[in-house]
C-alpha positions in Angstrom: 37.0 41.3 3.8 33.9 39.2 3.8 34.9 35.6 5.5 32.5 32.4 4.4 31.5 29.6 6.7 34.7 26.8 6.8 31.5 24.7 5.1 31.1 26.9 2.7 34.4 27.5 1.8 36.4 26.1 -1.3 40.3 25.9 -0.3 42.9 28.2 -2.5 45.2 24.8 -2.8 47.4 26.7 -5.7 48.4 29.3 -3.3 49.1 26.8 -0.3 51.2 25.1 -3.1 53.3 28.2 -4.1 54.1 28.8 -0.3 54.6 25.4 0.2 56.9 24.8 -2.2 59.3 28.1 -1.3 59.5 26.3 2.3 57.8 29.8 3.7 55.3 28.9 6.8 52.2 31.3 7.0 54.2 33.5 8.9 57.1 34.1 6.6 54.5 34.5 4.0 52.5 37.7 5.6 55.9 39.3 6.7 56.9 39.1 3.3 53.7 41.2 1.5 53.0 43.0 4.8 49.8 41.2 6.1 49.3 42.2 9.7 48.8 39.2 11.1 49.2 35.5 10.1 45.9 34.0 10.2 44.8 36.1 7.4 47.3 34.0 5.3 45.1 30.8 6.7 41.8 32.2 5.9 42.9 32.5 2.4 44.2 29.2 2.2 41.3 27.8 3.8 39.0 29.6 1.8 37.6 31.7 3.8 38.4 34.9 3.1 39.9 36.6 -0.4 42.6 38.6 -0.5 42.1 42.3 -1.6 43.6 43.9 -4.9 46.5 45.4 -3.5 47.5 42.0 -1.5 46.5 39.8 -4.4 49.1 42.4 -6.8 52.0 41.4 -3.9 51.3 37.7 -3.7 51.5 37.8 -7.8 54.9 39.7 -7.7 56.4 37.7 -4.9 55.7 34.3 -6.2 56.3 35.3 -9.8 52.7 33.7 -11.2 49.8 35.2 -12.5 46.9 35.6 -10.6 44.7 32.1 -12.1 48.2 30.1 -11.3 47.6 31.2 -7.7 44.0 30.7 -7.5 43.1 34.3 -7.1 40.7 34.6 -9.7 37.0 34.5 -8.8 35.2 32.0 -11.1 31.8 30.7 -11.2 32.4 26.8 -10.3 32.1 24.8 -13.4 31.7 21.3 -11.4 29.7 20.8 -8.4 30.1 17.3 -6.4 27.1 15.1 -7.1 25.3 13.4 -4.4 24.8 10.1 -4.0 27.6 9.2 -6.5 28.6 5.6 -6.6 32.4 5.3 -5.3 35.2 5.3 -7.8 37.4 3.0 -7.9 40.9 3.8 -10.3 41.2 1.5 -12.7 44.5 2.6 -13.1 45.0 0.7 -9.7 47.4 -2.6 -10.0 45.5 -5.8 -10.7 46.5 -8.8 -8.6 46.6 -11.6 -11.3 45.4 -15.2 -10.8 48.1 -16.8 -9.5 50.0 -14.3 -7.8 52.2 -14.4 -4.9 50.3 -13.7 -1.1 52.0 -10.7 0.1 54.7 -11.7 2.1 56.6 -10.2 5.7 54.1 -7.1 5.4 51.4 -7.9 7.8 52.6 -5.6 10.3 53.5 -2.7 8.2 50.0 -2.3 6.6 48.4 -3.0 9.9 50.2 0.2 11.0 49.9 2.3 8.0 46.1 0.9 8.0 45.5 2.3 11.5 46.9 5.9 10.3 44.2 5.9 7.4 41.1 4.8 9.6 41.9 6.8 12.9 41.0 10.3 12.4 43.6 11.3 15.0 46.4 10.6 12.9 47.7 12.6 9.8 45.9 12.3 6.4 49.9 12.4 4.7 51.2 8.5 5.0 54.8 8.6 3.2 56.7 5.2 2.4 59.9 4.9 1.1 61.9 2.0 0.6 64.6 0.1 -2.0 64.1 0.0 -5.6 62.1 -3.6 -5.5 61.3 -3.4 -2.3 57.8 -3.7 -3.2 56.0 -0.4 -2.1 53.9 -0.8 -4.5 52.8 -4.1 -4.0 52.1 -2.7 -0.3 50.0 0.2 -1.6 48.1 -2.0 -3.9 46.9 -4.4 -0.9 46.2 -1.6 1.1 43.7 0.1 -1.7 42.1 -3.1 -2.7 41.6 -3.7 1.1 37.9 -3.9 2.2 38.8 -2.3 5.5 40.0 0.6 3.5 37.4 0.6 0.4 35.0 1.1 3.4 36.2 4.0 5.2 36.9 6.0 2.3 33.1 5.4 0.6 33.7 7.8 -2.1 36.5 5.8 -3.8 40.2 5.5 -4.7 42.1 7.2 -7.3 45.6 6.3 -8.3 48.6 7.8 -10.1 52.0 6.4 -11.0 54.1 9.0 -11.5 57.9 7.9 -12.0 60.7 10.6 -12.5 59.3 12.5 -15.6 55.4 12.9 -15.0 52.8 13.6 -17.4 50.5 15.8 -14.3 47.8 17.2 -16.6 47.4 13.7 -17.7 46.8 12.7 -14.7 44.7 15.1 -13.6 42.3 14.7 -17.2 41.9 11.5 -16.0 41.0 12.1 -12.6 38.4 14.8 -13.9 37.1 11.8 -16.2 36.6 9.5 -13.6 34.9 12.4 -10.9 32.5 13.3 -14.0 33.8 16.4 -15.5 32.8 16.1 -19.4 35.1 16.5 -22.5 33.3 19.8 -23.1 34.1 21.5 -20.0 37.8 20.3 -20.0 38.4 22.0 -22.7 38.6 25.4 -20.9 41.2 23.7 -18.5 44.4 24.7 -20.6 46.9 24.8 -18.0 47.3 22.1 -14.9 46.6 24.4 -12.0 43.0 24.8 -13.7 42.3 21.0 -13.2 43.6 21.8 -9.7 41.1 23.6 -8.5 38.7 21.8 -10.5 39.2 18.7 -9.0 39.4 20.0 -5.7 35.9 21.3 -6.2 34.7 18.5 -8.1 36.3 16.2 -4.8 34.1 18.7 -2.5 33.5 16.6 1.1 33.5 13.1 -0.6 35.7 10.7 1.5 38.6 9.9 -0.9 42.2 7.8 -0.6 44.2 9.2 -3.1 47.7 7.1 -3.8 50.8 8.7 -5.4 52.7 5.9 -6.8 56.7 6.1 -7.4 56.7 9.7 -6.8 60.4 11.5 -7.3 60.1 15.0 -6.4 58.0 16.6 -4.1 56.5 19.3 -5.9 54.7 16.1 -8.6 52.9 15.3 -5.6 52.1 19.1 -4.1 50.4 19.4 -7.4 48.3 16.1 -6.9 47.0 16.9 -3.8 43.8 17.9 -4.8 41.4 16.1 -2.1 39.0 17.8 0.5 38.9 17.7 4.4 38.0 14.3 4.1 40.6 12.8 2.1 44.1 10.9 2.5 46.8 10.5 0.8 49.4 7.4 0.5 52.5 7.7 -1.2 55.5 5.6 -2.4 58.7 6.7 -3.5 62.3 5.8 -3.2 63.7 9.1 -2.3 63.4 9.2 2.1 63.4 13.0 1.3 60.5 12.8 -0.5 58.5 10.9 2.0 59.9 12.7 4.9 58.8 16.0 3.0 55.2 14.8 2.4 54.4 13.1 5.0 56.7 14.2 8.1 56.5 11.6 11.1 54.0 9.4 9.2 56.8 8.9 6.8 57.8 5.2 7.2 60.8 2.9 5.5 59.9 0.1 4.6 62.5 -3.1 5.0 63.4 -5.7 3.6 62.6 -9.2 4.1 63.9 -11.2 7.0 65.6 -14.7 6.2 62.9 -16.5 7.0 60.4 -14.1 5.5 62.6 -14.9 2.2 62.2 -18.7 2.9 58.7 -18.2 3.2 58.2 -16.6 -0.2 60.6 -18.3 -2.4 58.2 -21.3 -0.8 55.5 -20.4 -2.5 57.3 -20.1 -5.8 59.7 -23.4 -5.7 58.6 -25.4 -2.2 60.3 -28.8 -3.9 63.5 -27.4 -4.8 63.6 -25.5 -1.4 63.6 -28.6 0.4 65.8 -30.7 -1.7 68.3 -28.0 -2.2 68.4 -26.3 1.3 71.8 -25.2 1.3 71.9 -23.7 -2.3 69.0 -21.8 -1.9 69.8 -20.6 1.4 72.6 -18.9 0.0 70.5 -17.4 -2.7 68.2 -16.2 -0.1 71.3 -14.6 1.5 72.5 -13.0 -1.8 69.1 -11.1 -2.2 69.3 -9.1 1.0 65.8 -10.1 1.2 64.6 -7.6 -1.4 61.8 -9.1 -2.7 61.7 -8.1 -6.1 65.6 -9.8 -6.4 64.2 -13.2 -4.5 60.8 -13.2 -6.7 63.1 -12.7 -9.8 65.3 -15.6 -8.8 62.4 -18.1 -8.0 60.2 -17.7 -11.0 64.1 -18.3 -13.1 64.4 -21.6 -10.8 61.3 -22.2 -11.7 61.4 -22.5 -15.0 64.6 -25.0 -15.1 62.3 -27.4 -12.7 60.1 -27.8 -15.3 62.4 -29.1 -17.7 63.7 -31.5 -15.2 66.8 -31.8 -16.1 69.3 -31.9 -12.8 72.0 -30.5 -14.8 70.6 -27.7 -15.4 68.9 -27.0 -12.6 72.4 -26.9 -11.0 73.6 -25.0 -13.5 71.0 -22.2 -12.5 71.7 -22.4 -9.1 75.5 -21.7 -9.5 74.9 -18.8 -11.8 72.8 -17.2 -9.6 75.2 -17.1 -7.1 77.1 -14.8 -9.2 76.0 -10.8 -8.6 76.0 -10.5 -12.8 73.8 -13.2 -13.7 71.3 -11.9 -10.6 71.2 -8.2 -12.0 70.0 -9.9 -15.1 67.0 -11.0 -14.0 63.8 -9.8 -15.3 60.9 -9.7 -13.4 57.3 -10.8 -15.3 55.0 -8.4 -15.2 51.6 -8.3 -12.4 49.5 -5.8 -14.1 49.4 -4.0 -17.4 50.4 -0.8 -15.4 53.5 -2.7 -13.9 56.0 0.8 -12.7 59.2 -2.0 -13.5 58.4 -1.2 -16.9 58.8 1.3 -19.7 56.5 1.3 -23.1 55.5 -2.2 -22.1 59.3 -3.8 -22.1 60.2 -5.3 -18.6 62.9 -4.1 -17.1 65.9 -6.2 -14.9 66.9 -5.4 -11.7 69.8 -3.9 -12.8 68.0 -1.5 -14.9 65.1 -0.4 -12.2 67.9 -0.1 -9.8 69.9 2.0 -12.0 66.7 4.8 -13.1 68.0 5.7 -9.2 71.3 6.8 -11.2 69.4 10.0 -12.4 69.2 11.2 -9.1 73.4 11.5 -8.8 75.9 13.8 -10.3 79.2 12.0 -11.6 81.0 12.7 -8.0 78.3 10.7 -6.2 78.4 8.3 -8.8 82.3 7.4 -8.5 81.7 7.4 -4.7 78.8 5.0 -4.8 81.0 2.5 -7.0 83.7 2.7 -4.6 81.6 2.4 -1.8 81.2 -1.1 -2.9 83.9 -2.6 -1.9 82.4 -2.3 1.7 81.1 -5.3 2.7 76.8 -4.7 2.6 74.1 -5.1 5.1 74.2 -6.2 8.0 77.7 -4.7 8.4 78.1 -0.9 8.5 81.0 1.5 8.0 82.4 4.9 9.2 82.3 8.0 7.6 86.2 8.5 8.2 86.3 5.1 6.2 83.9 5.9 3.5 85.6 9.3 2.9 88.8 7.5 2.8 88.0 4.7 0.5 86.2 6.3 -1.9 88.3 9.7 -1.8 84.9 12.0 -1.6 83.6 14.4 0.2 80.7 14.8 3.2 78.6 16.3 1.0 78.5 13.7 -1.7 77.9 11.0 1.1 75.2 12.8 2.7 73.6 13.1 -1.5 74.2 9.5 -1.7 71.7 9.3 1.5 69.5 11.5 0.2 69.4 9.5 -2.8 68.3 6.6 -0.9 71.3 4.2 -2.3 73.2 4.5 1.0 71.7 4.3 4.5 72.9 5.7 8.0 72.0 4.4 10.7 71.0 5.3 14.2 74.8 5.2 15.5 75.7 7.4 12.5 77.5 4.3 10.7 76.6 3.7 7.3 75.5 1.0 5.3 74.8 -0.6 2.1 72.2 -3.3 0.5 73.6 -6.4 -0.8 71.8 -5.4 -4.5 73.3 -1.5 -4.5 76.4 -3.6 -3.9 75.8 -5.8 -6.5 74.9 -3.3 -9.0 77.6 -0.7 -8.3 80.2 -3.8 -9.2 78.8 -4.1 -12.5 78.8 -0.6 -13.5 82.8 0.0 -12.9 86.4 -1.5 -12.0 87.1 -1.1 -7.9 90.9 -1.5 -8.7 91.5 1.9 -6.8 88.9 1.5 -4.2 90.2 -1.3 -3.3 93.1 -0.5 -2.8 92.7 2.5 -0.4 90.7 0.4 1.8 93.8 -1.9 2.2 95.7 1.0 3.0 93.3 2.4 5.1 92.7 -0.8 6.8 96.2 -1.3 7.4 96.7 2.7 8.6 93.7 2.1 11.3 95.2 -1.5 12.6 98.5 0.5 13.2 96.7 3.2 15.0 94.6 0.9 16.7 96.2 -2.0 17.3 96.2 -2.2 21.6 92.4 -0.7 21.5 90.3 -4.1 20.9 86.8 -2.4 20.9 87.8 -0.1 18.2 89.2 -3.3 15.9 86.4 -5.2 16.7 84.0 -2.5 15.1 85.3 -2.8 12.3 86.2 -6.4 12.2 83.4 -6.8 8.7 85.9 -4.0 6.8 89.0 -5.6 8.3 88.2 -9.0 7.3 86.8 -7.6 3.4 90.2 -5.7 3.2 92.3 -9.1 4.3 90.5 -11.1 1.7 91.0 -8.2 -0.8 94.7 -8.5 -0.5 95.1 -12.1 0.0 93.4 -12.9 -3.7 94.8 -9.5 -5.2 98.7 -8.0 -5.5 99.1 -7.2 -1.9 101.0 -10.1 0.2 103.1 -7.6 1.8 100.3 -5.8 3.3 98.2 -9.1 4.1 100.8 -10.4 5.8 101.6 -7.0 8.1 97.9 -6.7 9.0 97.4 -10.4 9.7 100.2 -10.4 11.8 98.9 -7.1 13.9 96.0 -8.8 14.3 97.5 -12.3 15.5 97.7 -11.0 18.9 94.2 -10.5 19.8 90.9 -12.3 19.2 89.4 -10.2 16.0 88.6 -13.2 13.6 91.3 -16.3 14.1 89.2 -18.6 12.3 88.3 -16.3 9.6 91.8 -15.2 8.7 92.6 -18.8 8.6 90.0 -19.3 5.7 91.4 -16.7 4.0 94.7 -18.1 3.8 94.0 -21.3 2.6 
């Protein structure tokens, strides 16, 4: 077995894909077909070295692919890298129209994901997950239109958006365009995991940044990964599992906006009414959880009332959009002609790109997620004994509704939930019975409880929801048992007192 010069070796990426995607480390993969020692698994991988027939027959059979779907077919290359070549830059890339907003509350973030990309001592895999409109795109569009980053990676950027259902080979096609490779040699590329190793080859050493846009499911982006040793990758998706997969501890959330982060960019939308109607927007600001594709929504609607300066309705506006319903409405204008908040060209409103995340959940997790709105959202957090009890579920479908990226647990294993998966979950169904179990689960735990003050003060943001619950709803009887429990110690006074009157 021959083995080529690491410089002169072209890397077997489908087969490093196949193992990958089993979960199987080098290791697992030679004790499965019998290969004496793991490094021989590397050396095909890396190119190096081929495998012989009899190994090549067992690593057909085990995966279940032919041999060109595993890359162990010996072909004369059909594209070489060309020298000299001027850098590519994906036109399928975001455009930042005239006007737009300056990216707001992410100076940090990029700086950090920046210093990842440049330093050579850090992984080439940078995940980011984050909300539905929490603006990872926007993030990865600054960051590839950046001349910091345009710099460093000389060759170029390309770009895909892939979304839930992906058309790869598309992507791929227009990759090849892009990297040279003519209609007439395409043509022989019938099957994606030909424009695989195409690519790769047709990559060669050029220093690339390749971003992977809204990606959904690991294996879209496995098959994407078709740079050399000097290339990086950046993707965005909304699934942490996803990100965490990819990218392992460069995988990085990112959060919303802080309050004044939120004043900052609903500034630069509607400064006047900001100042003359401090409170009103403050509580808007509030009501968005500081996602910014919720607070950009709700400025550019603003906006357009000002002009027709009429108080009235201004007002008007600002009252609606206190209401969860009227804010779900809300469409968001386009950016760019390849806007991801869009299908076919027709915008979509917050309630409809939060609800693609739907797909994700079976009809259990789905229940559960409506009934987990009845907790009150971010900053306050809940138990799991509470969110099993109020949304009568199991462990497994909270730990899918995690997975999902709709719920999140945090560091003291309490969960929690953003004001706009709140908001959206009350639209999509009744919380009659929800509601109710968390006043009987309230009232169950204040019973148990009620001489251990840490404990009760814990929970004090579900205690107070659950009062306020049963003081506007049919349940007096149990108001007035848990009020009194509570009347003893200092959980609150002043807040049960608003709820009575």
């Amino acid at each position: 077995m021959p083995v080529k010069k690491a410089t002169e070796a072209l890397p077997n990426i489908l087969l490093r894909k196949a193992r990958q995607e089993r979960g199987w480390s080098q290791k697992d993969l030679a004790d499965l077909i019998g290969v004496p020692q793991p490094f021989m698994i590397s050396r095909w991988e890396n190119g190096t070295a081929y495998p012989g027939p009899g190994y090549r027959a067992k690593l057909s059979s085990i995966f279940g692919k032919p041999y060109e779907e595993l890359g162990l077919l010996k072909s004369t290359p059909l594209l070489m890298p060309v020298k000299d070549q001027t850098p590519i830059i994906d036109p399928a890339i975001p455009t930042r129209q005239p006007g737009a907003l300056a990216l707001t509350g992410r100076a940090r973030l990029l700086g950090q994901v920046k210093q990842h990309l440049l330093s050579r001592k850090n992984s080439r895999f940078i995940g980011i997950n984050g909300l539905p409109g929490a603006g990872k795109t926007a993030l990865a569009m600054e960051l590839s239109t950046t001349a910091e980053i345009q710099d460093y990676f000389q060759d170029g950027v390309l770009w895909a958006t892939l979304g839930p259902q992906p058309d790869l080979c598309m992507h791929l096609r227009r990759w090849g365009h892009l990297l040279g490779l003519s209609a007439l040699e395409a043509t022989s590329f019938k099957h994606c995991h030909a424009w695989i190793q195409e690519l790769h080859q047709a990559i060669g050493s050029r220093r690339m940044l390749l971003v992977l846009d809204d990606v959904w499911n690991i294996e879209d982006a496995l098959a994407c990964m078709v740079g050399g040793p000097y290339c990086a990758y950046l993707l965005t998706t909304r699934i942490p599992e996803v990100a965490t997969r990819f990218a392992g501890e460069y995988a990085l959330q990112l959060p919303e906006l802080t309050l004044d982060e939120g004043i900052q960019l609903l500034r630069q939308i509607i400064p006047t009414l900001v100042e003359k109607e401090w409170d009103a927007v403050y509580q808007l600001i509030q009501a968005a959880g500081g996602l910014p594709l919720t607070l950009t929504a709700m400025g550019n609607y603003l906006l357009v009332q000002i002009r027709h300066r009429q108080q009235r309705r201004i007002q008007n506006a600002l009252k609606q959009l206190q209401q969860p319903k009227e804010r779900m409405r809300l469409v968001q204008p386009a950016t760019s002609n390849r806007n991801p908040n869009s299908i076919a060209g027709i915008q979509l409103s917050i309630q409809e790109i939060i609800g693609i995340s739907e797909t994700l959940l079976d009809e259990a997790s789905r229940q559960a997620l409506y009934a987990l709105s009845v907790f009150p959202a971010k900053p306050a957090t809940f138990s799991e004994e509470a969110a099993l009890a109020v949304a009568a579920t199991s462990r497994d479908t909270l730990d899918r509704l995690v997975d999902s990226g709709l719920i999140e647990c945090n560091e003291n294993d309490r969960y929690q939930l953003h004001q706009s998966i709140v908001d959206y979950a009350q639209t999509q169904s009744t919380t009659t019975q929800a509601e109710r179990r968390l006043i009987i689960y309230v009232l169950n735990y204040v019973r148990r409880h009620q001489q251990e003050e840490p404990l009760l003060e814990q929970e004090n943001s579900i205690i107070l929801a659950a009062l306020k619950i049963a003081s506007q709803r049919e349940y007096q009887a149990e108001f007035v048992e848990c009020a009194y429990s509570l009347a003893s110690i200092e959980l609150g006074n002043k807040d049960l007192l608003s709820l009575r009157r």
